[in-house]
mmCIF file of the N, C-alpha and C atoms, coordinates in Angstrom:
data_MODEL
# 
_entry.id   MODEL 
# 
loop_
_atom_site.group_PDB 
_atom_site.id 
_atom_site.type_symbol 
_atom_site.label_atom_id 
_atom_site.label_alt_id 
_atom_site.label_comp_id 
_atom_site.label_asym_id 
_atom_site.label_entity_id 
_atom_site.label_seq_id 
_atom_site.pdbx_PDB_ins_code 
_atom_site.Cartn_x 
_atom_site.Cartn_y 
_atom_site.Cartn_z 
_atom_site.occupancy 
_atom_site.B_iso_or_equiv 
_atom_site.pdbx_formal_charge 
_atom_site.auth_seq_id 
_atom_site.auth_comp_id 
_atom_site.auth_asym_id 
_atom_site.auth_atom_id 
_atom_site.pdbx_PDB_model_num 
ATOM 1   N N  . UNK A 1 1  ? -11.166 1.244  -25.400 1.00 0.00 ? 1  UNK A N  1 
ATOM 2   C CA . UNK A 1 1  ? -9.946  1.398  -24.594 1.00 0.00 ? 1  UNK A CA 1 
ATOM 3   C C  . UNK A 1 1  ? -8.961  0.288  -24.961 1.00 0.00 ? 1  UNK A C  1 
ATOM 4   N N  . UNK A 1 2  ? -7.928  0.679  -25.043 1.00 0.00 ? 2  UNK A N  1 
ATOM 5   C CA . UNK A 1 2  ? -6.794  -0.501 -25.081 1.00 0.00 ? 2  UNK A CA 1 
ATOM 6   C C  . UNK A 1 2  ? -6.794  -1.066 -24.085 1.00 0.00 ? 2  UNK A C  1 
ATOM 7   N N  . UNK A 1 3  ? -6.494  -2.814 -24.877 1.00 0.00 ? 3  UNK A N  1 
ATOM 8   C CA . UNK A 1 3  ? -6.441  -3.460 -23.433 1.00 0.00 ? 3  UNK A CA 1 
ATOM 9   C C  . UNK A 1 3  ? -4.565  -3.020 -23.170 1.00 0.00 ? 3  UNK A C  1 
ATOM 10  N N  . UNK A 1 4  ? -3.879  -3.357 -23.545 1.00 0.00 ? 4  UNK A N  1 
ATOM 11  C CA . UNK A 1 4  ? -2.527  -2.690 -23.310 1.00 0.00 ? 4  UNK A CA 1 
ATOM 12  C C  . UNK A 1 4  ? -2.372  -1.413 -22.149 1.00 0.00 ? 4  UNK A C  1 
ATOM 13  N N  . UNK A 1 5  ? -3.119  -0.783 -21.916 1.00 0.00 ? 5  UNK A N  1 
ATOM 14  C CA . UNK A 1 5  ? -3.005  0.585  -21.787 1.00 0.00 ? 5  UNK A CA 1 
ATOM 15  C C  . UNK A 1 5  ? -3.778  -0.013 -20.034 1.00 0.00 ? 5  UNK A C  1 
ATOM 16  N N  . UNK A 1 6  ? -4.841  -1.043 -20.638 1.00 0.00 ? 6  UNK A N  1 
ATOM 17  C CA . UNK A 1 6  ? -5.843  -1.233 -19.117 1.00 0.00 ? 6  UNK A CA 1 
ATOM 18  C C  . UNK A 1 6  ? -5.161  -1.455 -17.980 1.00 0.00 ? 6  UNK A C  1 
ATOM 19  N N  . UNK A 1 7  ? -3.808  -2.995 -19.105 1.00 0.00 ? 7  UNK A N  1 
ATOM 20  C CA . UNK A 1 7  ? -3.445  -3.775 -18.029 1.00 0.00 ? 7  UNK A CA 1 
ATOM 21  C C  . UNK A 1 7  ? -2.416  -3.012 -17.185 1.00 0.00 ? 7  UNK A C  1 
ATOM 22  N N  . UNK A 1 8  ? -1.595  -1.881 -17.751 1.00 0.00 ? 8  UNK A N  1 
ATOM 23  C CA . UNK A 1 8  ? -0.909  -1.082 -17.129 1.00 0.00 ? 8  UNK A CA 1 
ATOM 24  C C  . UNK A 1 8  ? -1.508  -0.573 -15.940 1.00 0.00 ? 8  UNK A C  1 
ATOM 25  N N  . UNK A 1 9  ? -2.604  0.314  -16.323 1.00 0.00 ? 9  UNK A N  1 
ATOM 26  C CA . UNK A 1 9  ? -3.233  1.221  -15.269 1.00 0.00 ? 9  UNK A CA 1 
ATOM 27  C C  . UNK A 1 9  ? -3.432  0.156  -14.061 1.00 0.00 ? 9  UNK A C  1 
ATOM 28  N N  . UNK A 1 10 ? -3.825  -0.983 -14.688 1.00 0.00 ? 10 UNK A N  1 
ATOM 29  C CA . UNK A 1 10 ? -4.657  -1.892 -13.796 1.00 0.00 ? 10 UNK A CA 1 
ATOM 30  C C  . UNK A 1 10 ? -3.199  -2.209 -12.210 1.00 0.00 ? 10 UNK A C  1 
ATOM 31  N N  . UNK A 1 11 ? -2.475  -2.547 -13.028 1.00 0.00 ? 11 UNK A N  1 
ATOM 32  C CA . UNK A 1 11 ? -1.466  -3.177 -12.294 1.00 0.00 ? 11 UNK A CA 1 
ATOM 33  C C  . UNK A 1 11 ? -0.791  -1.780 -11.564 1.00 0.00 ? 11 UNK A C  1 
ATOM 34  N N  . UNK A 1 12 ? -0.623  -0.416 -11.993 1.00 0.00 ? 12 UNK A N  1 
ATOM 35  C CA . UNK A 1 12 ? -0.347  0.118  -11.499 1.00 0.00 ? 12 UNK A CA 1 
ATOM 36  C C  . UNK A 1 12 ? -0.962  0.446  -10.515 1.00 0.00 ? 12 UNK A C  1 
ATOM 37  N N  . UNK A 1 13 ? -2.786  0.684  -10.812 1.00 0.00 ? 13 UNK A N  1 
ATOM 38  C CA . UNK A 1 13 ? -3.515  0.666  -8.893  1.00 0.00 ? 13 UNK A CA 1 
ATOM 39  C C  . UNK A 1 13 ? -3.261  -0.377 -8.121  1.00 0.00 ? 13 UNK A C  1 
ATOM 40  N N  . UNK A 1 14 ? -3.150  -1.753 -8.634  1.00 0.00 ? 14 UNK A N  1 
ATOM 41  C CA . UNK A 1 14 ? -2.912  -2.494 -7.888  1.00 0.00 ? 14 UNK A CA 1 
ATOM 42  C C  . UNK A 1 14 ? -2.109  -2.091 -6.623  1.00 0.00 ? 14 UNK A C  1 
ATOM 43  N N  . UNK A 1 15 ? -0.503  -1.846 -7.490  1.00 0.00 ? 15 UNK A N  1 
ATOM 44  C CA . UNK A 1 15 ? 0.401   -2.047 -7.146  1.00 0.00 ? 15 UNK A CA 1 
ATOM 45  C C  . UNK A 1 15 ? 0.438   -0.893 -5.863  1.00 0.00 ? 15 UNK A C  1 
ATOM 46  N N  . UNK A 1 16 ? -0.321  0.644  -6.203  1.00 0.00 ? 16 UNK A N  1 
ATOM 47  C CA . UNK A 1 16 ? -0.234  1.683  -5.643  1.00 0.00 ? 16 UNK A CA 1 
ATOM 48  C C  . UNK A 1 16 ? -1.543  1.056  -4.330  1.00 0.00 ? 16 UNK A C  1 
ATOM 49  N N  . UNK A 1 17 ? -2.109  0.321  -4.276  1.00 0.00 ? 17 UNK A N  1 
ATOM 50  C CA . UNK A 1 17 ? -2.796  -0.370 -3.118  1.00 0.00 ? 17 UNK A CA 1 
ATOM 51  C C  . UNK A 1 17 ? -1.699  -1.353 -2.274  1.00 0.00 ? 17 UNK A C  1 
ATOM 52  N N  . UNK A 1 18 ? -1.088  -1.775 -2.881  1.00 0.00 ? 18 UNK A N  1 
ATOM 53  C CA . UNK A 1 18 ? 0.051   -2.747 -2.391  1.00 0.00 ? 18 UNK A CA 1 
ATOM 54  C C  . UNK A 1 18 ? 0.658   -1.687 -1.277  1.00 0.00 ? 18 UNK A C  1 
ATOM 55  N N  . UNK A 1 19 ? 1.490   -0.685 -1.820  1.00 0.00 ? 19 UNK A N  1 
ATOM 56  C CA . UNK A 1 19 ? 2.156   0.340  -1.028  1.00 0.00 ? 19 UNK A CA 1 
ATOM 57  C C  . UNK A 1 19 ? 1.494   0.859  -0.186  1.00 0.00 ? 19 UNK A C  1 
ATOM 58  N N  . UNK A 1 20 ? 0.271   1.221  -0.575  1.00 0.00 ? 20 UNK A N  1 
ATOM 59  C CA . UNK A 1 20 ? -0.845  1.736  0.921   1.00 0.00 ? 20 UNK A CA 1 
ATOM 60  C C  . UNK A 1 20 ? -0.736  1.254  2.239   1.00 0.00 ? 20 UNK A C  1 
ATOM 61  N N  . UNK A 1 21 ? -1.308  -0.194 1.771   1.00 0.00 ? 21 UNK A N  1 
ATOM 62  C CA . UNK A 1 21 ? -1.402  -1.095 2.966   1.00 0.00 ? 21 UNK A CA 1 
ATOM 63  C C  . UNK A 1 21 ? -0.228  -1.458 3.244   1.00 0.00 ? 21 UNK A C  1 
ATOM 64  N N  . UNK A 1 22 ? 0.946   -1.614 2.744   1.00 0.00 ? 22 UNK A N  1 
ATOM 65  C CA . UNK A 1 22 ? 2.348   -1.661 3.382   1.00 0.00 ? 22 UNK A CA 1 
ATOM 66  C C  . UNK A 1 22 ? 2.770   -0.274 4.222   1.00 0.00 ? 22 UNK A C  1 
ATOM 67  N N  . UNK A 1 23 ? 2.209   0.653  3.859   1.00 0.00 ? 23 UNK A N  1 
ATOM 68  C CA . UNK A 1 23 ? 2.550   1.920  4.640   1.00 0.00 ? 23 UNK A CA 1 
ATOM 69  C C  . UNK A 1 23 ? 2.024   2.259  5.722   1.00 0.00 ? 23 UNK A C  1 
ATOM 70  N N  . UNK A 1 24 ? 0.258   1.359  5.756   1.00 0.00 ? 24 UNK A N  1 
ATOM 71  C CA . UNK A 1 24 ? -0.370  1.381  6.488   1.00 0.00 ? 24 UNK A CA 1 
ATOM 72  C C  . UNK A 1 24 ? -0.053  0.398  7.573   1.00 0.00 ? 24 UNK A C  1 
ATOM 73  N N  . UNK A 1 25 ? 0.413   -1.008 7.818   1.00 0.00 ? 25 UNK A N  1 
ATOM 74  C CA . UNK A 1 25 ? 0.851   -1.668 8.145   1.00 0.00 ? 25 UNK A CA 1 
ATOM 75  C C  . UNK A 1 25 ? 2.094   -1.291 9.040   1.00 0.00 ? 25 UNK A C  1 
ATOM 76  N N  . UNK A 1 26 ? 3.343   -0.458 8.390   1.00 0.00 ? 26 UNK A N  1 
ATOM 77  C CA . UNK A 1 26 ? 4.117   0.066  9.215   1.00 0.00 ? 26 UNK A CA 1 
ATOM 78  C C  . UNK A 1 26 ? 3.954   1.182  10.256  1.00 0.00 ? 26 UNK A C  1 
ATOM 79  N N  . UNK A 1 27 ? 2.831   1.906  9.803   1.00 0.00 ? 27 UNK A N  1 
ATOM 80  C CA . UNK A 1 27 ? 2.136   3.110  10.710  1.00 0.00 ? 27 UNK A CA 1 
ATOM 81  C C  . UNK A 1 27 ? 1.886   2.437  11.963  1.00 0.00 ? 27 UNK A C  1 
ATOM 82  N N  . UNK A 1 28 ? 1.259   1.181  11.585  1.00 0.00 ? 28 UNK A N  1 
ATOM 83  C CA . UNK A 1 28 ? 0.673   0.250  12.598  1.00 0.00 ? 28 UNK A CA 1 
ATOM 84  C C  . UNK A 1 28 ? 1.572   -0.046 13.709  1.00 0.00 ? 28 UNK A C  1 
ATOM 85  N N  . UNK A 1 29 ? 2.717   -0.577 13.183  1.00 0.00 ? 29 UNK A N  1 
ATOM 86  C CA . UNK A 1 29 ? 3.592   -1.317 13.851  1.00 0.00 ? 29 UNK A CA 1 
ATOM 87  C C  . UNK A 1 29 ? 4.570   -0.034 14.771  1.00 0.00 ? 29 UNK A C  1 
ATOM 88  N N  . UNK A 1 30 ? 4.517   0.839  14.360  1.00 0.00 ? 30 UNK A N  1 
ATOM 89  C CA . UNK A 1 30 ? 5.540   2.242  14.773  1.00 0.00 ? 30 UNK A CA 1 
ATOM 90  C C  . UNK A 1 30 ? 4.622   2.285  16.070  1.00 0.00 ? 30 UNK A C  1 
ATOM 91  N N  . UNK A 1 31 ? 2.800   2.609  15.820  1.00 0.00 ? 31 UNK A N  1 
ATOM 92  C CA . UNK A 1 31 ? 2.353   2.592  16.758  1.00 0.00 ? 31 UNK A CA 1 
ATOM 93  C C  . UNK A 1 31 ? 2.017   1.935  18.156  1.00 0.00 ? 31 UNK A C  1 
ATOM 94  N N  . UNK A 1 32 ? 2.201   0.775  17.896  1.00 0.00 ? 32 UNK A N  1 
ATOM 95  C CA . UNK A 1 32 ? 2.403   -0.206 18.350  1.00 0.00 ? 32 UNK A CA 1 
ATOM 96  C C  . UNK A 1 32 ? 3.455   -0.494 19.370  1.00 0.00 ? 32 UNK A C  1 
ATOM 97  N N  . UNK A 1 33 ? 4.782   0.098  19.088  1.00 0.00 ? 33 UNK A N  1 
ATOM 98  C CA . UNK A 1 33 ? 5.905   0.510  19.435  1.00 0.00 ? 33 UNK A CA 1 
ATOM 99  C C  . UNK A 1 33 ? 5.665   1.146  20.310  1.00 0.00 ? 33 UNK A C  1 
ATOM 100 N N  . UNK A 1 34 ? 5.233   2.129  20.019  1.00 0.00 ? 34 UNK A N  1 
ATOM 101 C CA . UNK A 1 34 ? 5.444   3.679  20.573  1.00 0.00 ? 34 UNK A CA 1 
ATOM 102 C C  . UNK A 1 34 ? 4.595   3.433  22.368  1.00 0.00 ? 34 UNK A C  1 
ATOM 103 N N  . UNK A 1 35 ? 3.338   2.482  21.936  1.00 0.00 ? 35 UNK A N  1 
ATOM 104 C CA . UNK A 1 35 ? 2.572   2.458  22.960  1.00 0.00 ? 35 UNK A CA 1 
ATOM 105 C C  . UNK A 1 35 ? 3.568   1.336  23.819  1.00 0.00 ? 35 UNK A C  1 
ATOM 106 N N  . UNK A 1 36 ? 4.317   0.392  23.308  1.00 0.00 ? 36 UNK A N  1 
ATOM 107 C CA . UNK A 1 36 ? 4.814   -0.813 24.312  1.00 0.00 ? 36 UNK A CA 1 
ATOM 108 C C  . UNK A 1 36 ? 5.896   0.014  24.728  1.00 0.00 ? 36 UNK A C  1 
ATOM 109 N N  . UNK A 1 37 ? 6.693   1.600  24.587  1.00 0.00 ? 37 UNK A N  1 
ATOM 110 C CA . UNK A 1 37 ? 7.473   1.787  24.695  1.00 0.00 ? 37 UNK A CA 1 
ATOM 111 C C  . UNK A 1 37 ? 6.949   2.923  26.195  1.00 0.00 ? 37 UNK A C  1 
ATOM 112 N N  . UNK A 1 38 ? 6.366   3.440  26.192  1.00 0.00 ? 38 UNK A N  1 
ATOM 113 C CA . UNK A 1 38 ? 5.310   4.485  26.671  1.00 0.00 ? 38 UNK A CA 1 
ATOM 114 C C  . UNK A 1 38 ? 5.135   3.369  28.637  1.00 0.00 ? 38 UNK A C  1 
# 
């Protein structure tokens, strides 16, 4: 395998974990909301 090719993929799951838990994080916080608003 290329390493060229690895470090891409690599950084791209990273990165696509980065966005998860940032998405997940705001889910959080909406919810969070929703209940102090309730």
């Amino acid at each position: 395998m290329n390493l060229g090719v690895f470090a891409v993929k690599n950084s791209y799951l990273s990165g696509r974990v980065k966005v998860l838990q940032l998405r997940s994080a705001i889910y959080d916080s909406q919810y969070l909301a929703l209940d102090f608003s309730c």
